[in-house]
N, C-alpha and C positions, 0 to 999 in steps of 0.2 A: 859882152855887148848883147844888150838883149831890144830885140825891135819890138815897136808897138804894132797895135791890130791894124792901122791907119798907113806906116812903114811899109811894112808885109803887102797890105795889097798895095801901092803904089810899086815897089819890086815887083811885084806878080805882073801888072801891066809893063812895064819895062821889060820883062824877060819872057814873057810871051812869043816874040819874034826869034826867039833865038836858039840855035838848034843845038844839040848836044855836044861839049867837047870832047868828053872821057867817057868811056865806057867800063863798066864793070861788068864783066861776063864768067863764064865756066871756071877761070880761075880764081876770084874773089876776090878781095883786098887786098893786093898784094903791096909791098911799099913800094914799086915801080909805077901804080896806081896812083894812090895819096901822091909821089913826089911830082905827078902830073899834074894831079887836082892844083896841086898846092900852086905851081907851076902856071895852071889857069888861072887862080883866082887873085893869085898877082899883076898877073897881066891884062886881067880884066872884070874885077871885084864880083859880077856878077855869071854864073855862069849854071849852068844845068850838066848835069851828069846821067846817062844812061844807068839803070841798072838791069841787068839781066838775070834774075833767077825766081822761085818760087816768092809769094808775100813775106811772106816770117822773114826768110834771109835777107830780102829788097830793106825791110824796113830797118832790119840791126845793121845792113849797111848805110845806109841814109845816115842815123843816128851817128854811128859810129867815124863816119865821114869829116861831121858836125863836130865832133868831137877832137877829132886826130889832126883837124886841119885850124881848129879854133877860128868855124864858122858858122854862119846863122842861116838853118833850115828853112828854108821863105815854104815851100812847100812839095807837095811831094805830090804827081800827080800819074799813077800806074806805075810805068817803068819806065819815069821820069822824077828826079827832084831835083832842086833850084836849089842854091846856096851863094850868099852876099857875103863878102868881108873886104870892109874899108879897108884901100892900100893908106901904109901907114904915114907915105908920105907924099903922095900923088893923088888923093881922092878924086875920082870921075863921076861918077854914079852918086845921085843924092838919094837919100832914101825917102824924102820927103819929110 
């Protein structure tokens, strides 16, 4: 699933209001993390994740996030990224 430039920011306004569920800190990506993530974005497609550590790490985690969870990085904004994935059989959230 890949979103267009026009998707992305209507997500971006959408999740604006919305505070972070998951945090990732001092321990890193742990799979007790991801099965949270995973956990969130089930139950509410659209959702933001805390990161907490240096850039380089924030951002192989973001990516890696994206990847592990098979979802789509809306954006990333400090030590915060956004991440959308359509539930597969309850959609709430339109992407526009």
């Amino acid at each position: 699933m890949s979103l267009k430039a026009a998707q992305k920011k209507n997500l971006r306004g959408q999740a604006h209001h919305l505070k972070p569920l998951v945090i990732v800190a001092d321990k890193g990506l742990s799979d007790t993390v991801v099965a949270e993530i995973e956990r969130a974005l089930n139950d509410h497609e659209l959702i933001k994740v805390k990161l907490r550590g240096e850039r380089e790490e924030r951002k192989a985690w973001a990516l890696s996030i994206a990847k592990k969870c098979k979802a789509e990085l809306v954006q990333t904004i400090g030590q915060v990224a956004c991440y959308y994935r359509k539930h597969p059989e309850k959609p709430v959230i339109n992407p526009g």
